[in-house]
C-alpha positions in Angstrom: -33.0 -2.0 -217.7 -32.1 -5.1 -216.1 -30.2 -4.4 -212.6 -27.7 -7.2 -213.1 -26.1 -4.6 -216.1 -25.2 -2.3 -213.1 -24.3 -5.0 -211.0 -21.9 -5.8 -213.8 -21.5 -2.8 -214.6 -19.6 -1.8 -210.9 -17.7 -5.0 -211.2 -16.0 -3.5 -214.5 -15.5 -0.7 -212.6 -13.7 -1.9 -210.1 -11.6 -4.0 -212.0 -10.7 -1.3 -213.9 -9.7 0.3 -210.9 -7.7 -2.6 -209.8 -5.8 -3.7 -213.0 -6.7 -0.2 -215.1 -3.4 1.3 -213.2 -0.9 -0.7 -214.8 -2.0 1.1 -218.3 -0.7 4.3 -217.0 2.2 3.2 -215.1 4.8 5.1 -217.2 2.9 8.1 -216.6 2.6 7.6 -212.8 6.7 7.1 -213.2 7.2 10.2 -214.8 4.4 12.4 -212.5 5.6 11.4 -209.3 9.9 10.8 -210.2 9.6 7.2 -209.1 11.0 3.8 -210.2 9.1 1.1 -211.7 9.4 -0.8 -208.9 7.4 1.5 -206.3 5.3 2.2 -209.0 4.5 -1.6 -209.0 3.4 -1.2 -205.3 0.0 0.1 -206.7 -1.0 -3.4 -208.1 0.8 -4.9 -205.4 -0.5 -3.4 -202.3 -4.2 -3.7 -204.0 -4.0 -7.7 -204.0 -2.0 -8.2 -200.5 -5.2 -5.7 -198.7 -7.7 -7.5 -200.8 -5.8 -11.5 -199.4 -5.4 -9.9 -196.3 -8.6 -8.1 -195.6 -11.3 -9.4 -197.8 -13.0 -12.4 -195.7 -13.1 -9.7 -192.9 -14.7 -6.9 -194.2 -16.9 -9.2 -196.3 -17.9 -10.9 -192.7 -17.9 -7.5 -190.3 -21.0 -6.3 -193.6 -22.4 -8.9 -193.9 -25.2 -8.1 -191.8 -26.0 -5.1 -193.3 -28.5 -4.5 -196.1 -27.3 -5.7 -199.1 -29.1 -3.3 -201.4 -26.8 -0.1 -199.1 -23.8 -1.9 -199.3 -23.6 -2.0 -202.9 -24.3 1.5 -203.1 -22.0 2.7 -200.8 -18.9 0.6 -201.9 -19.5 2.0 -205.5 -19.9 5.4 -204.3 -16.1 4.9 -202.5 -14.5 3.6 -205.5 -15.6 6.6 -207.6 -14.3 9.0 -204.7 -11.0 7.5 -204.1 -10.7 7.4 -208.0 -11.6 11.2 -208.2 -8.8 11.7 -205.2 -6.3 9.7 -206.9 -6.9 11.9 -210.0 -5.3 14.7 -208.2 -3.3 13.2 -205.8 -0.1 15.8 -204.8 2.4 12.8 -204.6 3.4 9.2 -204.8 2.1 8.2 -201.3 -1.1 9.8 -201.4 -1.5 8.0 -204.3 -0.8 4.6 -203.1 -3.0 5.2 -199.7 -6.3 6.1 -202.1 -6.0 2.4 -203.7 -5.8 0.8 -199.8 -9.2 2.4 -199.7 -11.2 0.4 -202.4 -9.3 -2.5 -201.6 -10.5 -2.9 -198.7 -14.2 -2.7 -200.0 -12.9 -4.3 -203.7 -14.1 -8.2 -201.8 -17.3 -6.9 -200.2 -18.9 -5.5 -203.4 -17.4 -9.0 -205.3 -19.1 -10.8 -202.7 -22.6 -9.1 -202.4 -22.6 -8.7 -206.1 -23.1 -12.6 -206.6 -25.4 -13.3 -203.6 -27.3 -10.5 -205.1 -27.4 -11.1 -209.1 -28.2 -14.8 -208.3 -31.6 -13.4 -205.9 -32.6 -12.2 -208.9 -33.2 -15.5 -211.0 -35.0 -18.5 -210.0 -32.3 -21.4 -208.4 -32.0 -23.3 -211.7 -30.9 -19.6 -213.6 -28.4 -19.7 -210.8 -25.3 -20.0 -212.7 -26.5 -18.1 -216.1 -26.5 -15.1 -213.2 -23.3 -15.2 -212.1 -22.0 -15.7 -215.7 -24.1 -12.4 -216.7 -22.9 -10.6 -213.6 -19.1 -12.0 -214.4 -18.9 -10.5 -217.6 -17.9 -7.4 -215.6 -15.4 -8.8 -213.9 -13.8 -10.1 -217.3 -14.0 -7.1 -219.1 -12.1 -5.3 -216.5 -9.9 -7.5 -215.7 -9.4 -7.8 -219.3 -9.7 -4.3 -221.3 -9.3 -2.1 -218.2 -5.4 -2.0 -219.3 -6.4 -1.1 -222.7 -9.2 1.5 -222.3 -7.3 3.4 -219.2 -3.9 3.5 -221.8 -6.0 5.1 -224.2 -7.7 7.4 -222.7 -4.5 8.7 -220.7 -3.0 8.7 -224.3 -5.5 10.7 -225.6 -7.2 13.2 -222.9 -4.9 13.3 -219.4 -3.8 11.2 -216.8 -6.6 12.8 -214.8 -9.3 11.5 -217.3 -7.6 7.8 -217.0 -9.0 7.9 -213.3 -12.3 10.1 -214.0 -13.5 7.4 -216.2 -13.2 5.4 -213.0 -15.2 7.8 -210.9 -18.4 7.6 -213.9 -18.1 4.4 -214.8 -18.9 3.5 -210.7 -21.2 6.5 -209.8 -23.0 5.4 -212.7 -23.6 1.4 -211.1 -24.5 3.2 -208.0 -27.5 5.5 -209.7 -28.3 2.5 -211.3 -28.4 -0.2 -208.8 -30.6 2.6 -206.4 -33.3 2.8 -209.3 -33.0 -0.4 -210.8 -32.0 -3.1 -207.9 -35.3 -3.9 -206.0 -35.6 -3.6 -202.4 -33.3 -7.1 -201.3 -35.6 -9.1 -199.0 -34.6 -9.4 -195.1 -31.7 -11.8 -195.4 -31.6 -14.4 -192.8 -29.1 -13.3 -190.3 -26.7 -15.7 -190.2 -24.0 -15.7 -187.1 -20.7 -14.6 -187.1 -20.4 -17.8 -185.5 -22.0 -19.8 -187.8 -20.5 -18.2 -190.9 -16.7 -18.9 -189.4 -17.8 -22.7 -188.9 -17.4 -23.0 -192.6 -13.3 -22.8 -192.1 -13.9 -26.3 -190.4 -14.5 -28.2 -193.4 -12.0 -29.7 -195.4 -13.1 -29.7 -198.5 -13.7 -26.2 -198.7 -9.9 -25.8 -198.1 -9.5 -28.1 -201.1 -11.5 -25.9 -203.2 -10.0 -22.7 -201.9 -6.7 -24.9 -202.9 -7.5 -25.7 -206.0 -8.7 -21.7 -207.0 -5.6 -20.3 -205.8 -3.7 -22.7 -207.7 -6.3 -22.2 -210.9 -5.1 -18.3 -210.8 -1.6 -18.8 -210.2 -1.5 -21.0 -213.6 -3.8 -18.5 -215.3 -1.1 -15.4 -213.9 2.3 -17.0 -214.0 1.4 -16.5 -217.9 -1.2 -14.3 -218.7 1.1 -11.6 -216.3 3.5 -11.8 -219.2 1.4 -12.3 -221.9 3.1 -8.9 -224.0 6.4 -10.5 -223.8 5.6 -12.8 -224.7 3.8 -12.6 -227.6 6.2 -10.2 -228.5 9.6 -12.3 -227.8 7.8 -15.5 -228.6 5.5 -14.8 -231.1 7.2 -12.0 -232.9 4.6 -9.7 -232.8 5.4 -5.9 -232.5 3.3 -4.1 -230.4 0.6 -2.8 -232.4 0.2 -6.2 -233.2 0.1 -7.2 -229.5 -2.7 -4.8 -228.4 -4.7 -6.2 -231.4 -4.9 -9.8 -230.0 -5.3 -9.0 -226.2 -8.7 -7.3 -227.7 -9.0 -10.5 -228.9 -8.2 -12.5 -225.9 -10.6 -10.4 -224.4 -13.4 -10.9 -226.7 -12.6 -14.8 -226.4 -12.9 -14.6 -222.6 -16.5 -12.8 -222.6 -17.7 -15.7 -224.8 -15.9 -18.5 -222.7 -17.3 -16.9 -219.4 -21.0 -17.5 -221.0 -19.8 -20.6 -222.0 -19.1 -21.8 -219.1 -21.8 -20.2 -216.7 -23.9 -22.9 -219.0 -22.0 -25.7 -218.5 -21.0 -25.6 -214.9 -24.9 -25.3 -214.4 -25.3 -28.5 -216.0 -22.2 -30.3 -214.5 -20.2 -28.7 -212.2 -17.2 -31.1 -211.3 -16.8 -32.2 -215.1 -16.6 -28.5 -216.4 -14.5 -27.9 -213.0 -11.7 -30.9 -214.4 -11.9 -29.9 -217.7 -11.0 -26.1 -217.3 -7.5 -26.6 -216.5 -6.7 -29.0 -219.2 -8.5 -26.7 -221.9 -6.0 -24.3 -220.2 -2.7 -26.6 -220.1 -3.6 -27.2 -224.0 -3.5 -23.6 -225.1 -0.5 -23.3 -223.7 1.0 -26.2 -225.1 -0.4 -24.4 -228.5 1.2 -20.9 -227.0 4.5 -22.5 -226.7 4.3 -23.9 -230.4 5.8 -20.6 -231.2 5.4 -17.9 -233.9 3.8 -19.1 -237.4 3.8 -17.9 -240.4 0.0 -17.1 -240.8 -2.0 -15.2 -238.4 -5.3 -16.9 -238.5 -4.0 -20.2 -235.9 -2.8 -17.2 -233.7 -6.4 -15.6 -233.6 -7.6 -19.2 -232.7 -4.8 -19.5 -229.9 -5.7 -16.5 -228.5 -9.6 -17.0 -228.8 -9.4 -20.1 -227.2 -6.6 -19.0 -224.3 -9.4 -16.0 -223.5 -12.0 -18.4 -223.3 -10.6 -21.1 -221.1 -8.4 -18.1 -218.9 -11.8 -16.4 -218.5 -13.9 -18.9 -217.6 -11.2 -19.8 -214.8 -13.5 -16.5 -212.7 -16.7 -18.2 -212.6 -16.1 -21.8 -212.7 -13.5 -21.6 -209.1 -16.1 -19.1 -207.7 -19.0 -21.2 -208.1 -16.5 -25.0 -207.2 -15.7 -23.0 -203.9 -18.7 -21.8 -202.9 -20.8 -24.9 -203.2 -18.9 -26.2 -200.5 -20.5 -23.3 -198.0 -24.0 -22.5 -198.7 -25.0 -21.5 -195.6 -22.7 -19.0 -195.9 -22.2 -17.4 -199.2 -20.6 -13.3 -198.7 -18.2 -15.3 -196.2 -17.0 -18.1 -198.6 -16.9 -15.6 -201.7 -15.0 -13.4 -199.5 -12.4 -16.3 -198.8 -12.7 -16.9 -203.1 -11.6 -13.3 -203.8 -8.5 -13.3 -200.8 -7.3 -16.5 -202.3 -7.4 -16.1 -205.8 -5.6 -12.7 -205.3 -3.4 -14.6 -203.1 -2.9 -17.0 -206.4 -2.3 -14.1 -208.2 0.4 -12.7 -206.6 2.1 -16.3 -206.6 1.6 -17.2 -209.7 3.1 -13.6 -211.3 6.0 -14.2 -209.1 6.1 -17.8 -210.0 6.4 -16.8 -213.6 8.9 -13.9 -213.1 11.3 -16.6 -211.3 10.8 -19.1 -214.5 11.5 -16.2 -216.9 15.1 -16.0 -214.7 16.5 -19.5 -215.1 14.0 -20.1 -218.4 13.4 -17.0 -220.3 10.0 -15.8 -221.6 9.2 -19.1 -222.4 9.3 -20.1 -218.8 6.3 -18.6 -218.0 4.3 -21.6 -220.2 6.5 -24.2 -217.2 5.4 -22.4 -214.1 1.5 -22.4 -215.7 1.7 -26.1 -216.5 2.8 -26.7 -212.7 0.4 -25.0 -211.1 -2.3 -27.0 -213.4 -1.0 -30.4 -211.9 -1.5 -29.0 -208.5 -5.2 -27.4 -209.4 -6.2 -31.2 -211.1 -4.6 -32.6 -208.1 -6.6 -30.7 -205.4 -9.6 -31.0 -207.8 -9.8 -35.4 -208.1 -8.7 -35.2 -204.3 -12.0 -33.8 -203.8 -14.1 -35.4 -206.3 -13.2 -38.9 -205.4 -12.6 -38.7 -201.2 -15.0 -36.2 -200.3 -18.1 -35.8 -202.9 -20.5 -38.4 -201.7 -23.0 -37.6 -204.0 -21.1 -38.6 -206.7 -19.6 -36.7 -210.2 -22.5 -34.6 -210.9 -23.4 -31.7 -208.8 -26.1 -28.8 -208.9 -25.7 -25.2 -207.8 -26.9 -24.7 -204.3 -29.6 -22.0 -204.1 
């Protein structure tokens, strides 16, 4: 079996881990007598470590063999997941997802580095996009699957499907993944000279702002549907699988087409974006078909956000790459965070339908950041390759 499956297949893991939680908030509530706001800590204390932490641990292991490292962050998700599963109280709880948070960007990081080793340079991109349909799948279905199975087994069995799905990467990655080569050691200092260029910071710009537009929405994408679309919640479920199923095929999609131009696909992301929402904000209809195309086509283009800002930001730093990924995943959890906020604060004065205002402002300030760097600071021109 290919090792880029369990490469992908620990990056659905620990997604799941990081967004699988908010399935089985209510039952966290009721287990531990808290309110929904602490609850709410365990999503947000995940993103601040991972903003906070990630480019450090991602620097501080970089060193290391790559082939280990893998391993041994997979092998810490699955144990803090098996803690958590039993975890006597509310703290506990929260300290156990500080754990693979703080390993959550070094895995991300190494993952990439590693699944594009495995392909010749001009497969570059159709690696990450392979490797990234992990990411998207947890991101995307960790919510549902986590909800289900806490439905149907336990709340202990939510988190146990955690601790297989990542001991099962690590088993697989030790057979499967060759032995990585001797990576050039690259200094600490060299690696930090990277935060000197000013077009990285215009890409790490442009990300964050990418992912707040894609949160300040998709955050409150059941209320939405449900206040704005009328569905009921049945109905709701239904069409995040298909959101989901839109953003596996948009992720390949785009893996393709940011191989063959990076800055067009790069522009055109967040205007496919700002026009599904323009379509989301159309309302409910009276036939579902143009909903199932609104919502294929919002997966897609939400999706394909991932891989098309990781591989924009990371061109800019290819002597570098676990450094500048490691910057990729602290910012875009950073956009996150803001954008969810963003969108909470536009519900207040706006309603549900606010949430579609906050994701369109965030666009002008991605397409903004984006033409600032195409046209004062890309030499080469529109077109640009992957660097190895």
């Amino acid at each position: 079996m290919n090792p880029i499956f369990f490469i992908a297949l620990g990056l659905f893991g620990v997604y799941t881990i990081e967004f699988g939680v908010v399935g089985i908030l209510p039952a966290i509530i009721e287990r531990y007598s808290i309110s929904t706001s602490q609850a709410g800590m365990l999503v947000g204390a995940f993103a601040i470590v991972i903003a906070l932490f990630g480019p450090f641990m991602v620097l501080l292991l970089s060193k290391l063999n790559r082939k280990n490292v893998l391993m041994t962050c997979l092998f810490i998700f699955a144990g803090s997941s098996l803690l958590s599963a039993y975890a006597p109280n509310f703290y506990v709880l929260l300290a156990l997802r500080v754990i693979p948070a703080l390993f959550h960007p070094v895995y991300f990081s190494l993952a990439f580095v590693t699944a594009i080793s495995l392909y010749p340079k001009e497969k570059a991109t159709q690696a990450s996009a392979k490797a990234f349909v992990g990411t998207s799948m947890g991101m995307v279905l960790g919510i549902p699957i986590t909800t289900y199975i806490q439905h149907q087994l336990s709340f202990e069995a939510a988190f146990l499907f955690c601790t297989l799905v990542n001991i099962a990467a690590g088993i697989g990655i030790a057979i499967m993944l060759p032995k990585t080569p001797k990576a050039e050691k690259v200094t600490y200092g060299k690696q930090l000279d990277i935060l000197r260029k000013i077009p990285l910071w215009i890409n790490i710009g442009a990300a964050t702002f990418i992912f707040a537009a894609m949160f300040s929405v998709y955050s409150y994408s059941a209320e939405y549907l449900e206040q704005v679309m009328g569905m009921n919640g049945e109905t709701v479920s239904v069409m995040l699988v298909i959101f989901g199923i839109g953003g596996v095929a948009g992720n390949l999609l785009a893996g393709r087409l940011i191989g063959i131009h990076m800055a067009r696909t790069t522009v055109f992301q967040p205007i496919v974006l700002a026009l599904s929402y323009f379509l989301l904000s159309l309302g409910e209809t009276s036939s579902i078909v143009p909903i199932i195309l609104i919502m294929v086509l919002w997966g897609a283009v939400h999706t394909s956000g991932l891989i098309i800002t990781q591989i924009w930001l990371t061109s800019e730093a290819p002597e570098a790459p676990e450094f500048a990924t490691g910057l990729y995943i602290s910012f875009i959890n950073l956009g996150v965070f803001i954008g969810s906020a963003a969108g909470g604060m536009f519900i207040d004065f706006l309603g549900v339908k606010g949430t579609i205002w906050s994701g369109l402002l965030f666009i002008v300030l991605a397409l903004a950041c984006i033409v600032i760097k195409i046209l004062f600071f890309n030499s080469k021109g529109i077109k640009e390759n992957m660097p190895a």
